[in-house]
C-alpha positions in Angstrom: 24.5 11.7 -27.8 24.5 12.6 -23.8 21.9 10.9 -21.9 19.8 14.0 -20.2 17.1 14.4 -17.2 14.2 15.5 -20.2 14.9 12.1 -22.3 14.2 10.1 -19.0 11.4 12.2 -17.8 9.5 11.9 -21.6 10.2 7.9 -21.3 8.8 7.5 -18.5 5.7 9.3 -19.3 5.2 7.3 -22.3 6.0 4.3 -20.3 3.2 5.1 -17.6 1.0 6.1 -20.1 1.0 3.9 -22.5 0.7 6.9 -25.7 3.4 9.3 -26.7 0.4 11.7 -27.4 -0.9 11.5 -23.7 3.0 11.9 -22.7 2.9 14.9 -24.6 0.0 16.3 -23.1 1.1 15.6 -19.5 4.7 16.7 -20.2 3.1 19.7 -22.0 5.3 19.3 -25.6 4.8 18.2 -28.8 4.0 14.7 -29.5 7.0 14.3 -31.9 9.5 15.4 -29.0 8.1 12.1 -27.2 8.8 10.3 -30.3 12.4 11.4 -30.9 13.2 11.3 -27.0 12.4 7.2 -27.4 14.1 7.0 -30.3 17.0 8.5 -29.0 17.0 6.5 -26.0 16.6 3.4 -28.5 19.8 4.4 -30.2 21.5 5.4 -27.1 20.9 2.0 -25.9 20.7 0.0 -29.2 18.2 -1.9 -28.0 14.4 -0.8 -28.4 12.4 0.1 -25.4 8.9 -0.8 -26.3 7.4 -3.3 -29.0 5.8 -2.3 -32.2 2.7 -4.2 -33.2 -1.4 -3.3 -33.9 -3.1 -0.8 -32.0 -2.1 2.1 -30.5 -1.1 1.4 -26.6 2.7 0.9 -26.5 4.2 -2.0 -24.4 7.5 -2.0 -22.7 9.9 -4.4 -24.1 11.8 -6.8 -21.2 14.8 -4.6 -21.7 12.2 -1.7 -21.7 11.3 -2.9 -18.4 14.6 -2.7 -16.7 15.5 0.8 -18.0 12.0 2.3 -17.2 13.0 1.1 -12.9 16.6 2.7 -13.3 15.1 5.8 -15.5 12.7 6.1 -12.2 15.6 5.8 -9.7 18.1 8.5 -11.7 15.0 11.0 -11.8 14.2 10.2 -7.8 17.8 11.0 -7.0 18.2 13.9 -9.2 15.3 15.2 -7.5 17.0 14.5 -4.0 20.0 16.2 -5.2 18.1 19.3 -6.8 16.1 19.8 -3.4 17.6 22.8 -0.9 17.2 23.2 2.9 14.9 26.0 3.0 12.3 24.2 5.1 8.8 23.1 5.4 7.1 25.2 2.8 9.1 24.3 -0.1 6.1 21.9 -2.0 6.7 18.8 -3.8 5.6 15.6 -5.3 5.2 12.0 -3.7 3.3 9.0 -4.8 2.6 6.3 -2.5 0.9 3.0 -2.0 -1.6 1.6 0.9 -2.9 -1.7 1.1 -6.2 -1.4 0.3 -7.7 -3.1 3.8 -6.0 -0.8 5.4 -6.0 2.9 3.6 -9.2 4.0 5.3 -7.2 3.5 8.8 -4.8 5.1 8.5 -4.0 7.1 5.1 -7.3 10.0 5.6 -5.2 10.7 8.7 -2.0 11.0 7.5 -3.6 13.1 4.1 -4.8 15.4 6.6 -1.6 16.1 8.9 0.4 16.4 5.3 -2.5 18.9 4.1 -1.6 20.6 7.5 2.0 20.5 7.8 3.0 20.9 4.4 0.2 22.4 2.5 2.4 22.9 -1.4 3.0 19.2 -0.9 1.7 17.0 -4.3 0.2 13.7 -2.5 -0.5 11.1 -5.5 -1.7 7.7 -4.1 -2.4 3.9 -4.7 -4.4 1.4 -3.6 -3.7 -2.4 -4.4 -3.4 -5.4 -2.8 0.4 -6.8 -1.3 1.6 -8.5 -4.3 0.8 -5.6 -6.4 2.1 -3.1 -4.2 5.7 -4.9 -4.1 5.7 -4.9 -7.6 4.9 -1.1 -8.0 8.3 -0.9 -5.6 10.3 -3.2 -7.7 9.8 -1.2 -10.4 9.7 1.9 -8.8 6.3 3.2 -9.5 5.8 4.5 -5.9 8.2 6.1 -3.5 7.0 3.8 -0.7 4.0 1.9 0.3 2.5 1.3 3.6 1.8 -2.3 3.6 2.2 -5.4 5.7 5.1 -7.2 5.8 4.4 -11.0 4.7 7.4 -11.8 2.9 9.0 -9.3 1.3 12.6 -9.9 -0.2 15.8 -8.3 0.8 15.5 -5.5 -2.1 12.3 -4.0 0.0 13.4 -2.0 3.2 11.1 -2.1 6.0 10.5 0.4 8.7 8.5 -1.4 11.3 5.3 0.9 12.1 3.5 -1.3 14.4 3.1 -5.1 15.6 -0.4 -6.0 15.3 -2.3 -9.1 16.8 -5.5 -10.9 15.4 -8.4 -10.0 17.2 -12.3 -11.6 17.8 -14.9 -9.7 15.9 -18.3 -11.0 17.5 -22.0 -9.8 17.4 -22.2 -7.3 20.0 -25.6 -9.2 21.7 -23.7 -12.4 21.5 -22.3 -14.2 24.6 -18.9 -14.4 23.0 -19.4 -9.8 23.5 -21.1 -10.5 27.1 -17.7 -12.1 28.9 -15.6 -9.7 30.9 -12.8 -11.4 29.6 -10.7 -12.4 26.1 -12.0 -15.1 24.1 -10.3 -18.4 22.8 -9.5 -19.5 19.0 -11.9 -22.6 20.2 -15.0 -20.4 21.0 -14.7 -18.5 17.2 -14.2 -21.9 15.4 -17.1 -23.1 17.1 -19.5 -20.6 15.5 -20.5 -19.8 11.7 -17.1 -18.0 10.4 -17.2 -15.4 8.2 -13.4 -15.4 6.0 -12.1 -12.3 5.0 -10.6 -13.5 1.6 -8.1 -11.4 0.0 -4.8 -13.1 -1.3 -2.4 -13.7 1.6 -4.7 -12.6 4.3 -6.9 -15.9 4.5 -4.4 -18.1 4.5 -2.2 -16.1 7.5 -5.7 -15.5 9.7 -6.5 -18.7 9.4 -2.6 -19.8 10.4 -3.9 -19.6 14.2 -6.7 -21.9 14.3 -4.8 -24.3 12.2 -1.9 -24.0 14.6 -4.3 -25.2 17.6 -5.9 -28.1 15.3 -8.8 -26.2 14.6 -10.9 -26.1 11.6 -13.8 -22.7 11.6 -16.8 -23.3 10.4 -16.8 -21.1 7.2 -20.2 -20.1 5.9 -18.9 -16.7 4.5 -16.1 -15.6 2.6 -15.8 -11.7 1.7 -13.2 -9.7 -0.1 -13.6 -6.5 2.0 -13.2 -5.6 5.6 -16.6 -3.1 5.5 -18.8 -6.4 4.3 -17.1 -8.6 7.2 -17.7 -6.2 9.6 -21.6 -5.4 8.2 -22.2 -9.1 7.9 -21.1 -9.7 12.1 -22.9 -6.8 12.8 -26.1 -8.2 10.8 -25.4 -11.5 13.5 -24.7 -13.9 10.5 -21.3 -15.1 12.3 -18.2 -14.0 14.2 -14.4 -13.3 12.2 -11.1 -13.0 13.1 -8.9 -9.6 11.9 -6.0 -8.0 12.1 -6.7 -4.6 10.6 -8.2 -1.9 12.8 -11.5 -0.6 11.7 -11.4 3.3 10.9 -12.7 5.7 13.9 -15.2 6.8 11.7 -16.8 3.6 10.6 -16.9 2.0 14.2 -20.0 0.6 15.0 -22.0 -0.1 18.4 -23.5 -3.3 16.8 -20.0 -5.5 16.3 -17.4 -5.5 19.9 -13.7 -6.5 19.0 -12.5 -9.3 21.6 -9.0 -9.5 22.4 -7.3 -13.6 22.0 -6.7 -16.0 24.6 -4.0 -17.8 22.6 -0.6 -16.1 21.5 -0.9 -15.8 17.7 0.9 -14.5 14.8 2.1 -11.3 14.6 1.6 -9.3 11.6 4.4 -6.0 11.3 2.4 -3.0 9.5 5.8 -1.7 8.1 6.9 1.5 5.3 8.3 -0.4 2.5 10.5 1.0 0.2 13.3 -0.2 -2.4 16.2 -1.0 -1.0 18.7 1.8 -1.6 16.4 4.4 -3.0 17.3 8.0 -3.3 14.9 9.3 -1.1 13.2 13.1 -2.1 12.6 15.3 1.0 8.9 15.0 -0.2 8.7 11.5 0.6 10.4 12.1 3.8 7.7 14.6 5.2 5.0 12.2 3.9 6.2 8.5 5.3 6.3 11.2 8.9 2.8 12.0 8.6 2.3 8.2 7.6 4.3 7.1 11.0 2.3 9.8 13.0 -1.6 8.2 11.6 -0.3 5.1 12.8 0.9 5.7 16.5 -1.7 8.4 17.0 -4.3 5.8 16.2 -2.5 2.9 18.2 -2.4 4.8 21.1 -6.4 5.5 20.7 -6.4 1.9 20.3 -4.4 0.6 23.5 -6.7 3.3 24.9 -10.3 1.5 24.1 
Protein backbone atom coordinates (compact mmCIF):
# COMPACT_ATOMS: atom_id res chain seq x y z
CA UNK A 1 0.00 0.00 0.00
CA UNK A 2 1.56 3.67 -0.99
CA UNK A 3 1.55 5.94 1.86
CA UNK A 4 -0.58 9.20 0.50
CA UNK A 5 -1.23 13.06 1.56
CA UNK A 6 -5.26 11.94 2.45
CA UNK A 7 -4.16 9.01 4.91
CA UNK A 8 -1.90 11.57 6.79
CA UNK A 9 -4.28 14.44 6.64
CA UNK A 10 -7.38 11.87 8.13
CA UNK A 11 -4.73 10.75 11.00
CA UNK A 12 -4.00 13.71 12.03
CA UNK A 13 -7.60 14.84 12.36
CA UNK A 14 -8.41 11.93 14.39
CA UNK A 15 -5.24 12.56 16.31
CA UNK A 16 -6.27 16.35 17.21
CA UNK A 17 -9.61 15.37 17.72
CA UNK A 18 -9.71 12.69 19.59
CA UNK A 19 -12.99 10.88 17.46
CA UNK A 20 -12.95 9.46 13.97
CA UNK A 21 -16.57 10.79 13.74
CA UNK A 22 -15.51 14.46 14.53
CA UNK A 23 -12.50 13.74 11.95
CA UNK A 24 -15.09 12.95 9.62
CA UNK A 25 -16.99 15.84 10.08
CA UNK A 26 -14.12 18.30 9.85
CA UNK A 27 -12.50 16.48 6.94
CA UNK A 28 -16.05 16.34 5.44
CA UNK A 29 -16.19 12.19 4.71
CA UNK A 30 -17.56 9.33 6.01
CA UNK A 31 -16.65 8.20 9.37
CA UNK A 32 -15.56 4.74 8.02
CA UNK A 33 -12.99 6.41 5.62
CA UNK A 34 -11.30 7.76 9.02
CA UNK A 35 -11.46 4.27 10.19
CA UNK A 36 -9.82 2.52 7.28
CA UNK A 37 -7.29 5.43 6.74
CA UNK A 38 -5.90 4.41 10.56
CA UNK A 39 -6.16 1.11 9.88
CA UNK A 40 -4.20 1.37 6.93
CA UNK A 41 -1.65 3.47 8.42
CA UNK A 42 -1.57 0.63 11.33
CA UNK A 43 -0.73 -1.95 8.77
CA UNK A 44 1.50 0.23 6.77
CA UNK A 45 3.38 0.63 9.95
CA UNK A 46 2.65 -2.64 11.76
CA UNK A 47 2.44 -1.06 14.69
CA UNK A 48 -0.93 0.58 16.04
CA UNK A 49 -1.22 4.27 16.33
CA UNK A 50 -3.68 4.79 19.12
CA UNK A 51 -4.81 2.46 22.06
CA UNK A 52 -8.08 0.66 22.37
CA UNK A 53 -9.80 0.65 25.68
CA UNK A 54 -13.37 2.09 27.36
CA UNK A 55 -14.92 5.12 26.22
CA UNK A 56 -15.00 6.68 23.19
CA UNK A 57 -11.89 9.38 23.05
CA UNK A 58 -8.98 7.77 21.23
CA UNK A 59 -5.33 8.15 22.65
CA UNK A 60 -2.21 8.13 20.72
CA UNK A 61 -0.01 5.27 21.37
CA UNK A 62 3.91 6.34 22.11
CA UNK A 63 4.67 5.21 18.64
CA UNK A 64 1.42 7.09 17.71
CA UNK A 65 3.00 9.98 19.06
CA UNK A 66 6.07 10.09 16.99
CA UNK A 67 4.31 9.49 13.64
CA UNK A 68 1.44 12.08 14.40
CA UNK A 69 4.96 15.04 14.65
CA UNK A 70 6.43 13.58 11.32
CA UNK A 71 2.71 13.11 9.72
CA UNK A 72 2.55 17.10 10.70
CA UNK A 73 5.97 17.84 9.19
CA UNK A 74 5.33 15.80 5.64
CA UNK A 75 1.82 17.74 5.29
CA UNK A 76 3.75 21.32 6.26
CA UNK A 77 6.19 20.59 3.57
CA UNK A 78 3.86 19.32 0.99
CA UNK A 79 2.05 22.34 1.50
CA UNK A 80 5.37 24.44 0.97
CA UNK A 81 5.92 22.56 -2.05
CA UNK A 82 2.23 22.85 -3.44
CA UNK A 83 2.39 26.78 -2.83
CA UNK A 84 3.09 29.06 -6.31
CA UNK A 85 4.52 32.57 -6.52
CA UNK A 86 1.55 34.48 -7.47
CA UNK A 87 1.75 36.90 -4.58
CA UNK A 88 0.06 38.37 -1.71
CA UNK A 89 -3.57 37.49 -2.35
CA UNK A 90 -3.18 33.89 -2.66
CA UNK A 91 -4.97 32.92 1.10
CA UNK A 92 -3.86 30.19 3.40
CA UNK A 93 -3.74 28.53 6.71
CA UNK A 94 -1.44 29.22 9.82
CA UNK A 95 -1.71 28.30 13.35
CA UNK A 96 0.35 29.83 15.91
CA UNK A 97 1.12 30.19 19.55
CA UNK A 98 1.55 33.40 22.03
CA UNK A 99 2.45 33.29 25.45
CA UNK A 100 -0.39 34.13 27.16
CA UNK A 101 1.10 37.33 29.23
CA UNK A 102 1.98 38.62 26.30
CA UNK A 103 -0.81 38.02 23.37
CA UNK A 104 -2.78 41.11 24.23
CA UNK A 105 0.67 43.21 23.33
CA UNK A 106 1.36 42.28 20.65
CA UNK A 107 -0.80 39.51 18.74
CA UNK A 108 -4.36 42.10 18.27
CA UNK A 109 -1.64 44.08 16.33
CA UNK A 110 -0.26 41.74 14.29
CA UNK A 111 -4.10 40.06 13.63
CA UNK A 112 -4.83 43.34 12.32
CA UNK A 113 -1.86 44.14 9.81
CA UNK A 114 -2.41 40.23 8.61
CA UNK A 115 -6.31 41.08 8.22
CA UNK A 116 -4.84 44.11 6.15
CA UNK A 117 -2.17 42.73 4.21
CA UNK A 118 -3.37 39.44 3.46
CA UNK A 119 -7.05 39.47 3.86
CA UNK A 120 -7.73 35.29 2.34
CA UNK A 121 -5.18 34.47 5.01
CA UNK A 122 -6.69 31.53 7.71
CA UNK A 123 -5.07 32.86 11.22
CA UNK A 124 -5.86 29.91 13.88
CA UNK A 125 -4.20 30.73 17.36
CA UNK A 126 -3.05 29.57 20.85
CA UNK A 127 -2.56 30.72 23.98
CA UNK A 128 -0.55 28.74 26.72
CA UNK A 129 2.02 29.18 28.92
CA UNK A 130 6.12 28.50 27.85
CA UNK A 131 6.31 24.89 28.60
CA UNK A 132 3.18 24.22 26.88
CA UNK A 133 3.98 26.14 23.95
CA UNK A 134 7.43 24.22 23.38
CA UNK A 135 5.65 21.19 23.51
CA UNK A 136 2.89 22.19 20.89
CA UNK A 137 6.47 22.87 18.65
CA UNK A 138 7.90 19.58 19.51
CA UNK A 139 5.15 18.04 18.21
CA UNK A 140 4.35 20.24 15.64
CA UNK A 141 0.89 21.43 16.62
CA UNK A 142 1.80 25.12 15.69
CA UNK A 143 3.79 26.51 12.92
CA UNK A 144 5.58 28.86 15.38
CA UNK A 145 4.93 30.58 18.59
CA UNK A 146 5.94 33.89 19.82
CA UNK A 147 7.29 33.22 23.12
CA UNK A 148 10.19 34.04 25.37
CA UNK A 149 13.15 32.43 25.16
CA UNK A 150 14.14 30.78 28.74
CA UNK A 151 15.68 27.75 27.76
CA UNK A 152 14.67 26.32 24.88
CA UNK A 153 16.71 23.27 23.38
CA UNK A 154 18.62 23.19 20.18
CA UNK A 155 15.51 21.58 18.16
CA UNK A 156 13.65 25.13 18.69
CA UNK A 157 14.93 27.90 16.30
CA UNK A 158 14.84 31.36 17.53
CA UNK A 159 14.46 34.53 15.76
CA UNK A 160 15.36 37.20 18.26
CA UNK A 161 12.36 39.88 18.15
CA UNK A 162 13.40 42.06 20.96
CA UNK A 163 15.70 42.25 24.20
CA UNK A 164 13.52 43.28 27.01
CA UNK A 165 14.57 44.67 30.51
CA UNK A 166 12.52 44.37 33.88
CA UNK A 167 11.03 47.38 34.75
CA UNK A 168 9.40 49.22 38.27
CA UNK A 169 5.61 49.16 38.28
CA UNK A 170 4.75 51.67 41.23
CA UNK A 171 1.48 53.53 42.35
CA UNK A 172 1.45 56.50 40.28
CA UNK A 173 0.92 58.98 43.81
CA UNK A 174 3.79 57.16 45.28
CA UNK A 175 7.27 58.70 45.87
CA UNK A 176 8.88 55.80 44.10
CA UNK A 177 6.43 57.68 40.60
CA UNK A 178 7.40 61.32 42.03
CA UNK A 179 11.52 60.94 41.24
CA UNK A 180 12.79 62.42 38.02
CA UNK A 181 14.95 59.56 37.89
CA UNK A 182 15.13 55.40 37.64
CA UNK A 183 14.60 53.58 40.68
CA UNK A 184 16.79 50.90 42.47
CA UNK A 185 16.01 46.89 43.09
CA UNK A 186 16.56 48.23 46.99
CA UNK A 187 13.66 50.83 46.92
CA UNK A 188 10.99 47.95 45.28
CA UNK A 189 12.15 45.28 47.88
CA UNK A 190 11.61 47.69 50.45
CA UNK A 191 7.91 48.00 49.84
CA UNK A 192 4.83 45.36 49.89
CA UNK A 193 5.58 43.21 46.57
CA UNK A 194 3.12 42.00 44.57
CA UNK A 195 4.56 38.50 42.47
CA UNK A 196 3.43 37.90 39.27
CA UNK A 197 3.37 33.97 39.54
CA UNK A 198 3.20 32.05 36.42
CA UNK A 199 5.72 29.08 35.98
CA UNK A 200 9.16 30.42 34.98
CA UNK A 201 8.43 34.00 35.28
CA UNK A 202 8.58 34.24 39.23
CA UNK A 203 11.52 32.58 39.55
CA UNK A 204 13.56 34.75 36.53
CA UNK A 205 11.91 38.31 38.03
CA UNK A 206 12.79 37.59 41.07
CA UNK A 207 16.60 36.43 39.74
CA UNK A 208 17.45 40.34 40.12
CA UNK A 209 16.80 41.02 43.61
CA UNK A 210 18.35 37.76 44.57
CA UNK A 211 21.42 38.63 42.58
CA UNK A 212 21.82 41.94 44.80
CA UNK A 213 21.02 39.90 48.25
CA UNK A 214 17.69 41.10 48.32
CA UNK A 215 14.63 39.44 49.56
CA UNK A 216 10.97 41.56 48.46
CA UNK A 217 8.51 41.74 50.69
CA UNK A 218 5.73 39.51 49.06
CA UNK A 219 2.23 40.16 50.22
CA UNK A 220 0.69 39.22 46.78
CA UNK A 221 1.14 36.67 44.32
CA UNK A 222 -1.13 36.76 40.99
CA UNK A 223 -1.25 34.66 37.92
CA UNK A 224 -2.11 37.45 35.50
CA UNK A 225 -0.50 40.60 34.34
CA UNK A 226 -4.15 42.64 34.29
CA UNK A 227 -4.61 41.70 38.24
CA UNK A 228 -0.83 42.94 39.03
CA UNK A 229 -1.29 45.84 37.26
CA UNK A 230 -5.01 46.59 38.90
CA UNK A 231 -3.78 45.66 42.28
CA UNK A 232 -0.58 48.61 42.00
CA UNK A 233 -2.93 50.69 40.63
CA UNK A 234 -5.49 50.00 43.67
CA UNK A 235 -1.89 51.13 45.87
CA UNK A 236 -1.72 47.68 47.51
CA UNK A 237 2.18 47.44 46.46
CA UNK A 238 4.69 48.03 43.77
CA UNK A 239 6.03 44.84 41.04
CA UNK A 240 8.59 44.29 38.87
CA UNK A 241 7.73 43.14 34.88
CA UNK A 242 9.06 42.44 31.91
CA UNK A 243 6.04 42.39 29.62
CA UNK A 244 4.76 45.59 28.19
CA UNK A 245 1.27 46.50 29.12
CA UNK A 246 -1.06 46.73 25.80
CA UNK A 247 -1.70 50.55 24.48
CA UNK A 248 -5.12 49.98 25.07
CA UNK A 249 -5.15 48.96 28.67
CA UNK A 250 -2.55 51.64 29.90
CA UNK A 251 -3.56 53.31 32.80
CA UNK A 252 -2.86 56.92 34.38
CA UNK A 253 -3.10 55.38 37.92
CA UNK A 254 0.17 52.83 37.81
CA UNK A 255 3.84 54.81 36.06
CA UNK A 256 6.41 52.22 34.85
CA UNK A 257 10.00 53.15 36.30
CA UNK A 258 13.00 52.29 34.47
CA UNK A 259 15.99 50.14 36.85
CA UNK A 260 18.99 51.50 38.33
CA UNK A 261 20.75 48.05 38.34
CA UNK A 262 21.73 46.08 35.10
CA UNK A 263 19.44 43.04 35.16
CA UNK A 264 18.53 40.05 33.23
CA UNK A 265 17.65 40.26 29.86
CA UNK A 266 14.73 38.38 28.62
CA UNK A 267 14.83 37.76 24.42
CA UNK A 268 11.05 37.91 23.12
CA UNK A 269 12.01 35.54 20.16
CA UNK A 270 9.67 33.53 17.04
CA UNK A 271 10.26 29.92 17.90
CA UNK A 272 9.89 27.37 15.62
CA UNK A 273 11.15 23.65 15.07
CA UNK A 274 14.26 23.38 14.05
CA UNK A 275 14.25 22.51 10.30
CA UNK A 276 10.65 22.97 9.61
CA UNK A 277 9.29 23.25 6.15
CA UNK A 278 8.02 26.52 6.37
CA UNK A 279 4.43 27.40 4.22
CA UNK A 280 4.41 30.94 2.68
CA UNK A 281 1.37 31.43 5.09
CA UNK A 282 3.40 31.25 8.03
CA UNK A 283 5.99 33.46 6.40
CA UNK A 284 3.50 36.46 5.86
CA UNK A 285 2.22 35.91 9.42
CA UNK A 286 5.63 35.63 11.69
CA UNK A 287 6.16 39.33 9.27
CA UNK A 288 3.16 40.91 10.65
CA UNK A 289 4.28 39.24 14.10
CA UNK A 290 7.88 40.97 13.74
CA UNK A 291 6.17 44.27 12.58
CA UNK A 292 3.55 44.38 16.20
CA UNK A 293 6.61 44.03 17.92
CA UNK A 294 9.03 46.91 16.57
CA UNK A 295 6.09 49.11 15.89
CA UNK A 296 5.25 48.87 19.48
CA UNK A 297 8.99 49.10 20.74
CA UNK A 298 9.58 52.03 19.04
CA UNK A 299 6.23 53.53 20.79
CA UNK A 300 7.83 52.27 23.71
CA UNK A 301 11.53 53.90 23.49
CA UNK A 302 9.30 56.78 22.54
CA UNK A 303 7.34 57.16 26.12
Amino acid sequence: MALSLRLLRYFVAAAELGSTTAAANQMSVSQPSISVAIRELEALFDDPLFTRGAGTRMTLTQFGERKLAEARQLLASAAAFSTDDVGDEEGGEVQIGVFRTIAPVYLPRALALARERHPRLRIRFVEGDLPQLESWLRKRQIDFALMYDVGLGDDIERDCLAQLRPYGLVPAGSRLAKRKRAISLRDLAAEPFILIDLPQSRDFLMTPFWQCGLSPNVVHRAASIELVRAMVASGLGVSLLITQSPAATQSPLVVECRIQESTVIQPLVIARPARAARTRASEWMSACVRYAVGESMHARAGR
